[in-house]
C-alpha positions in Angstrom: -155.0 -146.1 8.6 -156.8 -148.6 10.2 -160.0 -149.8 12.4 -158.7 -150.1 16.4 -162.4 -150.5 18.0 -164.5 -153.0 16.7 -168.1 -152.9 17.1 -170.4 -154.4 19.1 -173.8 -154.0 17.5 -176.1 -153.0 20.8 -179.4 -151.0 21.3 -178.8 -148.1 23.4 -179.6 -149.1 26.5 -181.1 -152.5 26.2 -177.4 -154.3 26.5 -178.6 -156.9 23.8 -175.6 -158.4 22.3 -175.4 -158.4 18.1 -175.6 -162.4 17.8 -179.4 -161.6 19.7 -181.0 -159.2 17.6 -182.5 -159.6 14.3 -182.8 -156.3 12.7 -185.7 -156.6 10.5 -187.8 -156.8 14.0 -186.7 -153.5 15.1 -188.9 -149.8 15.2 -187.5 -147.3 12.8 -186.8 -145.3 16.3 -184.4 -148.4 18.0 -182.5 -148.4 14.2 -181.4 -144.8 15.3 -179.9 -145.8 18.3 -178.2 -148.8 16.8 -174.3 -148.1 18.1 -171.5 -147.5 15.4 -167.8 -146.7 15.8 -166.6 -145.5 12.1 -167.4 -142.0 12.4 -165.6 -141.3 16.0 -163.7 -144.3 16.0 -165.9 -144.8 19.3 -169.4 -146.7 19.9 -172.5 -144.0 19.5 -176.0 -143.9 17.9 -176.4 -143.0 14.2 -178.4 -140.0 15.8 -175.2 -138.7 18.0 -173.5 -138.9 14.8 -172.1 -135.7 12.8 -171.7 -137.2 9.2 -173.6 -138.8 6.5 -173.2 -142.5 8.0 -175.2 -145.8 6.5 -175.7 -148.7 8.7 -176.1 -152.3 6.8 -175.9 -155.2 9.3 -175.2 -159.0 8.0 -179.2 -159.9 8.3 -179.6 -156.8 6.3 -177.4 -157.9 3.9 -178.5 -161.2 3.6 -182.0 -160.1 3.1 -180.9 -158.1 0.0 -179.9 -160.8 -1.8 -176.6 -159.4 -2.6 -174.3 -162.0 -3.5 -171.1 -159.4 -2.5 -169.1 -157.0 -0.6 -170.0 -154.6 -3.3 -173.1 -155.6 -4.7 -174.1 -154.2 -1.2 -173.4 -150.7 -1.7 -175.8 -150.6 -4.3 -178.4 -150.0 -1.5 -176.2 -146.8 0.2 -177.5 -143.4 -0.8 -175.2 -141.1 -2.6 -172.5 -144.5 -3.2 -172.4 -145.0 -7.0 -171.8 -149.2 -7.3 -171.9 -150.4 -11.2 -170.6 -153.4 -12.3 -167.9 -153.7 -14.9 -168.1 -157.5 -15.8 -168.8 -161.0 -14.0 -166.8 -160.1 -11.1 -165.6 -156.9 -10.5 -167.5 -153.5 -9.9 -166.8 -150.1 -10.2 -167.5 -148.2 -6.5 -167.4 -144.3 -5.2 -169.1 -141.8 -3.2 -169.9 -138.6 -4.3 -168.2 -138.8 -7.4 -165.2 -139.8 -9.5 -166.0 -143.1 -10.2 -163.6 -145.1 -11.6 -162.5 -148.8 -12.3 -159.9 -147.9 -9.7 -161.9 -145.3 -7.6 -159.4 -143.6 -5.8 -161.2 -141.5 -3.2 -162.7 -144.2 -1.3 -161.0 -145.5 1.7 -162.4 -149.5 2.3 -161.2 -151.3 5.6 -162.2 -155.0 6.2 -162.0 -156.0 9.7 -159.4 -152.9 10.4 -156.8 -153.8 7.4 -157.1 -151.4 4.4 -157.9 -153.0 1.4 -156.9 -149.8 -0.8 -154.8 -150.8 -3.5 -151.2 -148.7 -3.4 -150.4 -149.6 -6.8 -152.9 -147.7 -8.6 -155.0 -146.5 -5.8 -158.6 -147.8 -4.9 -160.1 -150.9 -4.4 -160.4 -154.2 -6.5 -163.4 -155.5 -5.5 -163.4 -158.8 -6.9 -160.3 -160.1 -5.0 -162.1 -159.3 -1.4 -164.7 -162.6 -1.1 -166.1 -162.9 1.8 -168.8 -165.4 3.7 -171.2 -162.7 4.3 -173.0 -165.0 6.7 -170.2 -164.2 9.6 -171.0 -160.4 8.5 -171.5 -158.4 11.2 -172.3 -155.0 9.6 -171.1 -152.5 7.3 -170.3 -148.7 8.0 -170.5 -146.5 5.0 -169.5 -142.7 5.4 -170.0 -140.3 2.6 -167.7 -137.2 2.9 -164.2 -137.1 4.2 -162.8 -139.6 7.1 -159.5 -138.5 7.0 -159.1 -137.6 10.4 -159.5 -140.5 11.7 -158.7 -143.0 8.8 -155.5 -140.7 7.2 -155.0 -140.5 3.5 -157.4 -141.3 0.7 -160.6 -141.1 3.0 -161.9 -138.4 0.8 -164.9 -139.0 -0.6 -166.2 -141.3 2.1 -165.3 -144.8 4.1 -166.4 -147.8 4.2 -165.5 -149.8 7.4 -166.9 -153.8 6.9 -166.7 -155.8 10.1 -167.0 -159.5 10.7 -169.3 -161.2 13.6 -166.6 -161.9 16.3 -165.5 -165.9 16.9 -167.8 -166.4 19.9 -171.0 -165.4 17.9 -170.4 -167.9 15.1 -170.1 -171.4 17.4 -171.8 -174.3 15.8 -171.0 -175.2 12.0 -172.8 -173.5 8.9 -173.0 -175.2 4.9 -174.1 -172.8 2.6 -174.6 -173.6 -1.1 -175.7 -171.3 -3.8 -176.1 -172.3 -7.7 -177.5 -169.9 -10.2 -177.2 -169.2 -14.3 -174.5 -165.9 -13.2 -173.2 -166.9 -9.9 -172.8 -170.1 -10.9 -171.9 -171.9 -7.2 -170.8 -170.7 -3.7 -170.4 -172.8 -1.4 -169.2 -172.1 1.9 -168.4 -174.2 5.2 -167.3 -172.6 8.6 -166.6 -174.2 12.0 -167.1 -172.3 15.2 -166.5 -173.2 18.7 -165.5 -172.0 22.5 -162.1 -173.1 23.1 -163.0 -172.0 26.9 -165.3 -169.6 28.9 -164.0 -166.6 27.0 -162.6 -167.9 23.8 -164.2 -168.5 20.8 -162.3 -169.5 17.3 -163.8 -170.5 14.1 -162.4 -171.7 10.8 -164.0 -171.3 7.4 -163.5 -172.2 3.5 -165.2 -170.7 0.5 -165.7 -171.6 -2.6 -167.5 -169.4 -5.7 -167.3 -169.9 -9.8 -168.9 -166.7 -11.7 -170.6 -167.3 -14.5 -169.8 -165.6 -18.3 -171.1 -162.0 -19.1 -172.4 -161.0 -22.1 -170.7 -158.6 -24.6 -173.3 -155.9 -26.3 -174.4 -158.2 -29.1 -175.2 -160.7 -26.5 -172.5 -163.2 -26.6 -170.7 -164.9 -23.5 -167.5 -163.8 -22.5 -165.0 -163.9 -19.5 -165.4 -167.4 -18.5 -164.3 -169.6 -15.9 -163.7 -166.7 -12.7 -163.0 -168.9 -9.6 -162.6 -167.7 -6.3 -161.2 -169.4 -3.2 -161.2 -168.3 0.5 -159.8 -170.1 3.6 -159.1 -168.5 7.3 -159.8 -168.8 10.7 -160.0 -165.8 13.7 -160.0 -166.4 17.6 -161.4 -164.1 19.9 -160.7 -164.1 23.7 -162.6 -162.0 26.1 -161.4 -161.3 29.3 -163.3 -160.6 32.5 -161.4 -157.1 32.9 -163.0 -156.1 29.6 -159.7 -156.4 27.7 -160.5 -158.8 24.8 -157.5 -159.8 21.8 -158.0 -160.9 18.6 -156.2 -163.3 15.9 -157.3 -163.8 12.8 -156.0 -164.4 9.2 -157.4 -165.7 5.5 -155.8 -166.7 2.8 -158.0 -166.1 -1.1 -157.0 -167.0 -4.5 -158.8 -165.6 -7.5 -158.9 -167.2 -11.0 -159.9 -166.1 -14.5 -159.8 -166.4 -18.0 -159.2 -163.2 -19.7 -158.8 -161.1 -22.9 -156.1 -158.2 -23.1 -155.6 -156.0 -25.8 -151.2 -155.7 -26.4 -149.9 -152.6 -28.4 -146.4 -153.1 -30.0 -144.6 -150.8 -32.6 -143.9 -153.9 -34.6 -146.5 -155.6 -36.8 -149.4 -156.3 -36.4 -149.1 -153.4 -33.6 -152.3 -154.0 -32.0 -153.2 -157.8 -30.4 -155.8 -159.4 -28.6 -154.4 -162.4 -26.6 -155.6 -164.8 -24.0 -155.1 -165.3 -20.3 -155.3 -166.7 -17.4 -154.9 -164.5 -14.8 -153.7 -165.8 -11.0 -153.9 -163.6 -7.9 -152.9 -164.4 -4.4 -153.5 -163.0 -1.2 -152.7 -163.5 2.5 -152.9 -161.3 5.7 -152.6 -162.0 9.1 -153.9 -159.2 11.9 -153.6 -159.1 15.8 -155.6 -156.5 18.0 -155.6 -156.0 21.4 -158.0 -153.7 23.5 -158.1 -152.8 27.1 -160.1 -150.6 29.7 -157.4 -147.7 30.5 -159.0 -146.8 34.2 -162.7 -146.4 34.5 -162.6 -143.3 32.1 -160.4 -145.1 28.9 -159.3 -147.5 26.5 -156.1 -148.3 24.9 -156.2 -150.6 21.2 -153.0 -151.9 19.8 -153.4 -153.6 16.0 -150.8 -155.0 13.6 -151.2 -156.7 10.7 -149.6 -158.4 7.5 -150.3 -158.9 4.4 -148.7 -160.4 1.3 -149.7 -160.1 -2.5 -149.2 -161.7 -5.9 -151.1 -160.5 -8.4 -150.4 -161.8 -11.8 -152.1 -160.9 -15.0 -150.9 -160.7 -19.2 -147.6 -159.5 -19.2 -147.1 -157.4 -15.7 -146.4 -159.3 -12.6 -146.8 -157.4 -8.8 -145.7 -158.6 -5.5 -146.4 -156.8 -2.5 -145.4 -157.1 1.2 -147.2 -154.7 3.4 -146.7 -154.1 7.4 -149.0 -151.8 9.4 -148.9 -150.8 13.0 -151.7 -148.6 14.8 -152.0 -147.5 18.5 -154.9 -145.6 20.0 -155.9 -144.9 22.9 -159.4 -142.7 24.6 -159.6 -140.7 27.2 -162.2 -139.0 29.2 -161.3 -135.9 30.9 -164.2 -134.5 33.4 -167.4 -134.1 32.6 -167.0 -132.2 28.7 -164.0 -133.6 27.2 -163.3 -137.0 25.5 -160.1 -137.4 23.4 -158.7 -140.4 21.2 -155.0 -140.3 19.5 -153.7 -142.4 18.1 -150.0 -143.0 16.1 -149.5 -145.4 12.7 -146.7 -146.6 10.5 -146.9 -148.7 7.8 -144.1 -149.9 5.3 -144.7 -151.1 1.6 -142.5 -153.0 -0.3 -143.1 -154.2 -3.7 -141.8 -155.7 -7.2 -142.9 -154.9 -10.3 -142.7 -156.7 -13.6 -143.3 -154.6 -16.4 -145.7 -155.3 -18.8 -146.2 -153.7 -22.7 -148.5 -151.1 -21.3 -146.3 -150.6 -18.4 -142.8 -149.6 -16.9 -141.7 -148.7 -13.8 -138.6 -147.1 -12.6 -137.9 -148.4 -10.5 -138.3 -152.4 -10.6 -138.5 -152.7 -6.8 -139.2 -150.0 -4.1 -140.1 -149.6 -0.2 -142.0 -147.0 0.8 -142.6 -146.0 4.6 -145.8 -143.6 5.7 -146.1 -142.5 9.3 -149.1 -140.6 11.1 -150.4 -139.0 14.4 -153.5 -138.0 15.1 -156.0 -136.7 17.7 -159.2 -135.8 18.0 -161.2 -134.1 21.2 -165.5 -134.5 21.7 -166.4 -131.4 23.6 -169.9 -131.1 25.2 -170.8 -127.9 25.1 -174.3 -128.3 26.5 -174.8 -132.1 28.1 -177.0 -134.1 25.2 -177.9 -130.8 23.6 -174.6 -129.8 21.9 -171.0 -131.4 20.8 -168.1 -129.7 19.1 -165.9 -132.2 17.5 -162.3 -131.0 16.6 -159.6 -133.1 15.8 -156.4 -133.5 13.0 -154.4 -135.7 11.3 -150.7 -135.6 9.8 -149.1 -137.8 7.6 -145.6 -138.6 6.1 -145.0 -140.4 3.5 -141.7 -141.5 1.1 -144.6 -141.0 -1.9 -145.8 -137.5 -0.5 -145.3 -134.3 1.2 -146.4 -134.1 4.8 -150.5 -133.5 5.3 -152.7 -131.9 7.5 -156.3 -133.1 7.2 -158.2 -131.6 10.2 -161.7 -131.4 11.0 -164.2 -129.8 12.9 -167.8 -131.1 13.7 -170.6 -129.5 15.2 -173.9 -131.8 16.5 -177.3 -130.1 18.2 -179.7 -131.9 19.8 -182.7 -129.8 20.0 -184.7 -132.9 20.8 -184.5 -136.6 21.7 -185.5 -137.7 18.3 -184.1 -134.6 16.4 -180.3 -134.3 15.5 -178.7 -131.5 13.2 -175.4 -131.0 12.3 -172.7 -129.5 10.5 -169.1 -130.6 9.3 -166.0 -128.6 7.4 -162.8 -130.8 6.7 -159.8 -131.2 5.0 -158.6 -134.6 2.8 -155.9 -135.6 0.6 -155.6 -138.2 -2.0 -152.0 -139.3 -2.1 -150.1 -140.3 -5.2 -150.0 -143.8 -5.9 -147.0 -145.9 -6.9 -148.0 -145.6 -10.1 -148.4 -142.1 -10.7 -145.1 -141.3 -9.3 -143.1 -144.0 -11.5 -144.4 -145.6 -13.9 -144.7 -145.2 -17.6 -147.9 -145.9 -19.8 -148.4 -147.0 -23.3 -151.9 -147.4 -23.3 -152.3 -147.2 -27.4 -150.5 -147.5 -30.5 -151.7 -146.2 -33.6 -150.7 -148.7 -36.7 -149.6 -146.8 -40.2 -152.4 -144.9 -42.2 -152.8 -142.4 -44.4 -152.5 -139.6 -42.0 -148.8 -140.9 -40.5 -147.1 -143.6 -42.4 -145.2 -144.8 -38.9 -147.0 -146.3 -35.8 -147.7 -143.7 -33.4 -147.0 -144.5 -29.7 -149.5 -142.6 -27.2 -147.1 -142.1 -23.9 -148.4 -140.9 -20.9 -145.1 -140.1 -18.2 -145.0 -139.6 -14.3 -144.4 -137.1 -13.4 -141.8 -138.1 -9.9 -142.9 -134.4 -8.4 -147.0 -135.2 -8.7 -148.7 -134.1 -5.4 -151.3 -134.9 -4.0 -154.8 -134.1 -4.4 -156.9 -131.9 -2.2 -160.3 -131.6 -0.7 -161.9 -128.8 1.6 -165.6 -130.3 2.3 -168.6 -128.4 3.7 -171.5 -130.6 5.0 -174.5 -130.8 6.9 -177.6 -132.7 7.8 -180.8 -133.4 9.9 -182.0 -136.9 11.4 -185.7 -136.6 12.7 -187.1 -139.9 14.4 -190.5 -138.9 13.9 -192.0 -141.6 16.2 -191.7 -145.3 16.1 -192.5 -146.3 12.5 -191.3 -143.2 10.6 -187.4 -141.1 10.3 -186.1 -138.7 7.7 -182.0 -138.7 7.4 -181.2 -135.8 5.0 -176.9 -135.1 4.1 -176.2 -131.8 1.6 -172.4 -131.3 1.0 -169.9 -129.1 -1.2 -166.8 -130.0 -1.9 -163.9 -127.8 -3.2 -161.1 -129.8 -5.1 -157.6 -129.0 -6.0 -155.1 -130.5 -7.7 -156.8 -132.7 -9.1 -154.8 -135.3 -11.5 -154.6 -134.3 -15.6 -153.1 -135.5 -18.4 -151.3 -132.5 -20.0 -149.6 -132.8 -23.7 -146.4 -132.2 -23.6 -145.8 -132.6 -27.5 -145.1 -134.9 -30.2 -141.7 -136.5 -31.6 -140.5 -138.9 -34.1 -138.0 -141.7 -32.5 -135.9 -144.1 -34.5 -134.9 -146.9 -31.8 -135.9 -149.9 -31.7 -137.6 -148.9 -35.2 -138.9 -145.2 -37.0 -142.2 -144.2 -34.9 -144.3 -141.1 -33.8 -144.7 -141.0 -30.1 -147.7 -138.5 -28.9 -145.9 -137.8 -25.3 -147.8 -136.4 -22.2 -147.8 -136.7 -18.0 -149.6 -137.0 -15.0 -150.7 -133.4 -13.7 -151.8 -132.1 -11.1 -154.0 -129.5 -13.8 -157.6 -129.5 -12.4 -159.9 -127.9 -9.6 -163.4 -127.8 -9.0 -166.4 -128.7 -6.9 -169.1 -130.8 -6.6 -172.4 -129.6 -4.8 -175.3 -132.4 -4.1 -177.0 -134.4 -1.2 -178.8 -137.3 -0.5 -182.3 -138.1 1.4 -183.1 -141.9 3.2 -186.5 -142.5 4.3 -187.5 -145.0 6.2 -191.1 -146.2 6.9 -192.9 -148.8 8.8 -196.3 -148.5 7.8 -196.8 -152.2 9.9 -194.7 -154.1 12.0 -194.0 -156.8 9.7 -193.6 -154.5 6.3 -190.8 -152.0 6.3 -189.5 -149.3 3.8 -186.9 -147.8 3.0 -186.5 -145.1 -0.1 -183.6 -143.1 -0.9 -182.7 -140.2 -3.2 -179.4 -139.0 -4.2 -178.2 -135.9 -6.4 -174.7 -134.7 -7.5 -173.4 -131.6 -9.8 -170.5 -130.8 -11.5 -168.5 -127.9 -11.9 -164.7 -128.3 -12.6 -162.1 -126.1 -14.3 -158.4 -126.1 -15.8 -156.4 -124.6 -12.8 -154.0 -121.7 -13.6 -151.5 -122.8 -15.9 -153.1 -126.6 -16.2 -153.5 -128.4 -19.5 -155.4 -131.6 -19.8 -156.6 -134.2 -22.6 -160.0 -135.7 -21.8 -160.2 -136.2 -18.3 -162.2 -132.8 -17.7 -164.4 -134.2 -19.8 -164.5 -137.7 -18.9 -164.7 -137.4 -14.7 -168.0 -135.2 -14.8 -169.6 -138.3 -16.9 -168.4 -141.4 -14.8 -171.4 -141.0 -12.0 -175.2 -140.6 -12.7 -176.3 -137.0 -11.7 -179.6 -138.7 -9.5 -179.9 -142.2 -8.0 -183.2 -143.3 -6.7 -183.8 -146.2 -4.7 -186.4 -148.4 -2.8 -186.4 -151.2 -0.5 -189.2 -153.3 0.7 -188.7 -155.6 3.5 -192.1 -157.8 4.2 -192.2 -160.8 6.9 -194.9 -162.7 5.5 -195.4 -165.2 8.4 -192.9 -166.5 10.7 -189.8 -168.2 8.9 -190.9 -166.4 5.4 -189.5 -163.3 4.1 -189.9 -161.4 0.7 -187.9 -158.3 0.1 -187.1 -156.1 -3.0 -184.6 -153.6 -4.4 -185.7 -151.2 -6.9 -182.9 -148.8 -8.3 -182.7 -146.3 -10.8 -179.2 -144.8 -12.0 -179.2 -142.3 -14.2 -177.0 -142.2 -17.7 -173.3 -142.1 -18.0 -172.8 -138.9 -20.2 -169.1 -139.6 -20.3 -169.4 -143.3 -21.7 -172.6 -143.4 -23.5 -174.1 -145.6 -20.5 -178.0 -144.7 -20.9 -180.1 -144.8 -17.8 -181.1 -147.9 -16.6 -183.6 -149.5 -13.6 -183.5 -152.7 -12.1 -185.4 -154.4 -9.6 -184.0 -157.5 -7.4 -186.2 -159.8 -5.1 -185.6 -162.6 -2.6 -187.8 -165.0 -1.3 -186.7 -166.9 1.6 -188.0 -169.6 4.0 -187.4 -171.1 7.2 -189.0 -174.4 7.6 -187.1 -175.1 10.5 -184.4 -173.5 12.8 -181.5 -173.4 11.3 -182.4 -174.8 7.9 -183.1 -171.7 5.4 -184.0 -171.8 1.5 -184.1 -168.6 -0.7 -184.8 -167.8 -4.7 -183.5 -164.7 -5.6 -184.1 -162.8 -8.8 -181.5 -159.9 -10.3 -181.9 -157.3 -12.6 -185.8 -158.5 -13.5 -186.8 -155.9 -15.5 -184.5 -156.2 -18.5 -182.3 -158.8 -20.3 -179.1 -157.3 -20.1 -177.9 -154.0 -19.9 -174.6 -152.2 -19.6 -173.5 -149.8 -16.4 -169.9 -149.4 -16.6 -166.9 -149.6 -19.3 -163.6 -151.2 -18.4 -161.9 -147.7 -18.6 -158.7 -149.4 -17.4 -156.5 -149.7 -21.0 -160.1 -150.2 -22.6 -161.7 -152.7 -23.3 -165.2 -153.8 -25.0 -168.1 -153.1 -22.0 -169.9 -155.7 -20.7 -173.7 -156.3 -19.9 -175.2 -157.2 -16.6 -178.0 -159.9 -17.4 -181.1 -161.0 -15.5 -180.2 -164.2 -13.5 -181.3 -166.1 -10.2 -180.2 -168.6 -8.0 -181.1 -170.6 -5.2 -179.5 -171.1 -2.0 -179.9 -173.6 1.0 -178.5 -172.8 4.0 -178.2 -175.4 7.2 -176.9 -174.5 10.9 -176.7 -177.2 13.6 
């Protein structure tokens, strides 16, 4: 469920803490040994590592101009990242994307930010002062293991810089013609030897996107962020950790409202007003000379308003973990998590649920052993994890990896897993009216389209094959190459179940269906990074990615349009390029070229666009940057608001300037 081990960003064998090391400075042969916990929820180097994992750390990040969390993943290979309107994105690996992508598990700092109303992630309500970014893992393929439920298609673990690497105080102010102003302040200091706290505020206003003839719309999206976190280290090595933010996001909005009454359809107004607070605790100990024992727990409360539907959410989530090594060829980590869910849900004219108010408990175990078959040559990796749930049927989701080391600088391995996708809240009780059809000459009464839960809906399942070679050839040059298969069942439909004419509160036609579980398939493709350092101050990185299609009605499955329609969400090839050039000490110029191929399923047509950043030290801790987005074209479209329609937005070019001061 959650992150237990943070992680310390360290070069194998140099003991160089993260606040110490600028990344862009590195060889392309000290990257590979760069430690990372998500895949074995345990520090080793992306080379030890049997999955397709992507490293980003915060100077990364900030070099990329990215001005988000998931503006970001535009730069992972094999992640599909297309933005929807002014502030939120659509985001998926390998696949399925979706406003609400629901096979992508997302955990910020250890809490899961995956949405249990209508599963995946809503990017825009997760700001974040990516200064005090430490790094962010992204897996593609299935986590589940480790990270339970919903880590199907891949996982993306985002960690902050701990308290005592952020001392001293940071202003940051950006202005620009799309993000219109962030400005953020944060506090650090050491509270003793081994204690370090800092406090922080945000502040960001997104300028208005353009509709398809041009024209500004969605005005006025405000977000606000507050929080602080305290981190204690003790000499023993146990360290704890308290932190906790509170955000607020603003907008003005348009929704369309369907009614059997005249005028039946209407497009109103709004302002919507979302809330969110959390508060998490970890503490992490040495368990002899051989172990480690991690306790978390966290909070965290919701209020998410918008039109006519209203949802408030408590969640409570416990983990425990602990690992053990056991001789010289075994090393084990278990772990147990509950987690309870309670919520209360207004209905809206699109929606119903039945019922109002509901708690919903989920319960896990799991454990995981690293067997060295051959000392650094060979590593079978075999582990499981099962689930509970109020919302679905106990799941097994085990895994077994296999990593050879022929070489220092050579790595190959091989991975075959089980995930599920559990039913959301949603699609276990809640009714949708997503159109209404006004009186024409075919029907003279409205016609109500109806899509039912289905209360018995399962989950959906994946068995994944993978593999994949890392080569460090040298110091200036690696190849990181990830193919996959994945088999899917039960995949969710929408299957007719028939039309009929109802007379209360007035005569209409309602076209009635459910939620199914109807569909199966697979999906076959892979995805190639590239990095090269053809000097030490010029670095670059390019990266292919490929994905196919082949899905099917199961036995006995019916289903309107999304057969269709999920084949067509995500661009079949991705291609990408990054340039990072230090042109003198203190001044940096780094691009992002990426090409996404069309959207059959929405009439999105291919598109490329190119960002840059130029930035400039003139002194320490004073930094200025100009960075340009989306150069090579006005505007252009890359992903429709699929959730109850909507007219698609463009994505314009735009730029903006930041300072940036540290003392």
């Amino acid at each position: 469920m959650s992150l237990l081990i943070g992680g310390v960003a360290v070069i194998a064998g140099a003991g160089v803490g993260a606040q110490e090391v600028d990344f862009t400075k590195l060889s392309i042969d000290q990257l590979l040994h760069i430690k990372i916990v998500s895949v074995s929820k345990k520090p080793e180097t992306l080379l030890d590592s049997a999955a397709a994992v992507y490293v980003m750390t915060g100077e990364d990040v900030a070099r990329s101009g990215a001005d988000s969390l998931g503006a970001a993943l535009r730069m992972v290979p094999g992640m599909q990242a297309a933005q929807i309107d002014n502030a939120n994105m659509a985001i998926a690996a390998r696949g399925f994307n979706d406003v609400s992508s629901n096979k992508l598990l997302v955990l910020i700092d250890g809490r899961s930010v995956y949405s249990p109303l209508f599963s995946g992630v809503v990017w825009s309500s997760h700001e974040f002062i990516l200064q005090d970014l430490d790094r962010i893992e992204a897996i593609r393929g299935p986590g589940a293991t480790l990270w339970g439920s919903n880590a199907v298609n891949g996982v993306v673990n985002i960690t902050s810089r701990s308290a005592t690497e952020t001392t001293g105080t940071l202003l940051s102010a950006s202005y620009g013609d799309w993000l219109r102003h962030v400005v953020s302040v944060r506090h650090g200091w050491m509270l003793n030897d081994v204690t370090g706290a800092r406090v922080y505020a945000q502040s960001s206003r997104r300028g208005p996107a353009l509709d398809l003839m041009g024209d500004e719309v969605d005005r006025d999206r405000r977000n606000e962020l507050v929080g602080f976190r305290v981190d204690r280290e003790g000499s023993g090595g146990a360290s704890v950790t308290v932190q906790g933010d509170w955000r607020r996001r603003t907008g003005d909005n348009d929704a369309t409202l369907y009614s059997i009454f005249p005028p039946y359809v209407s497009r109103i107004a709004f302002k919507s007003d979302n809330y969110d607070a959390n508060l998490l605790a970890r503490y992490r100990a040495p368990w002899g000379s051989d172990g480690e024992v991690s306790v978390q727990i966290y909070y965290n409360y919701l209020r998410n308003e918008r039109a006519d539907m209203l949802e408030v959410r408590h969640v409570g989530d416990f983990d425990g973990q602990v690992l053990k090594r056991f001789g010289e060829r075994h090393e084990v980590v278990a772990g147990v998590g509950v987690r309870v869910d309670r919520d209360e849900l207004t209905a809206g004219s699109a929606f119903v649920f039945t019922p109002p108010r509901m708690t919903s408990r989920q319960m896990s175990v799991f454990v995981q052993d690293e067997i060295a078959l051959l000392p650094e040559r060979a590593v079978l990796t075999v582990g499981a994890k099962l689930e509970d749930g109020d919302r679905f049927d106990t799941e097994l989701q085990p895994n077994l990896r296999l990593l050879l080391r022929p070489a220092r600088d050579h790595s190959i391995w091989f991975s075959a897993a089980r995930a599920a996708r559990t039913p959301s809240r949603g699609e276990r009780t809640a009714r949708l009216i997503p159109m209404v059809v006004p009186p024409n000459p075919m029907s003279p009464l409205p016609t109500q389209v109806v899509i039912d839960t289905d209360p018995e809906y399962n989950s959906e399942h994946l068995t994944a094959l993978e593999a994949g070679w890392r080569w460090s050839a040298g110091s200036r040059l690696s190849f990181d190459v990830a193919l996959f298969h994945n088999r899917y069942s039960d995949l969710r439909s929408v299957e007719p179940i028939g039309t009929s004419v109802a007379f209360t509160p007035v005569p209409h036609v309602q076209f009635l269906s459910r939620s199914g579980n109807g569909l199966r398939g697979d999906t076959f493709g892979g995805e190639v990074l590239v990095n090269w350092q053809p000097i030490s101050p010029w670095r670059l990185q390019a990266t292919f990615s490929a994905l196919d299609y082949d899905l099917e009605l199961a036995p006995g499955g019916a289903d309107v349009g999304s057969l269709q329609a999920i084949p067509g969400s995500s661009p079949s090839s991705q291609f990408g390029l990054r340039s990072f050039l230090r042109i003198r000490e203190g001044v940096t110029f780094d691009c992002f070229l990426l090409h996404v191929g069309r959207l059959e399923a929405y009439d999105v047509p291919a598109y490329t666009g190119l960002d840059a950043r130029l930035g400039w030290e003139p002194r320490p801790g004073v930094e200025l940057s100009l960075v340009g987005r989306h150069l090579l074209d006005d505007a252009h479209p890359e992903f429709p608001p699929t959730f109850l329609g909507g007219e698609i937005r463009q994505v314009a070019r735009n730029f903006s300037v930041q300072v940036e001061l540290r003392f």
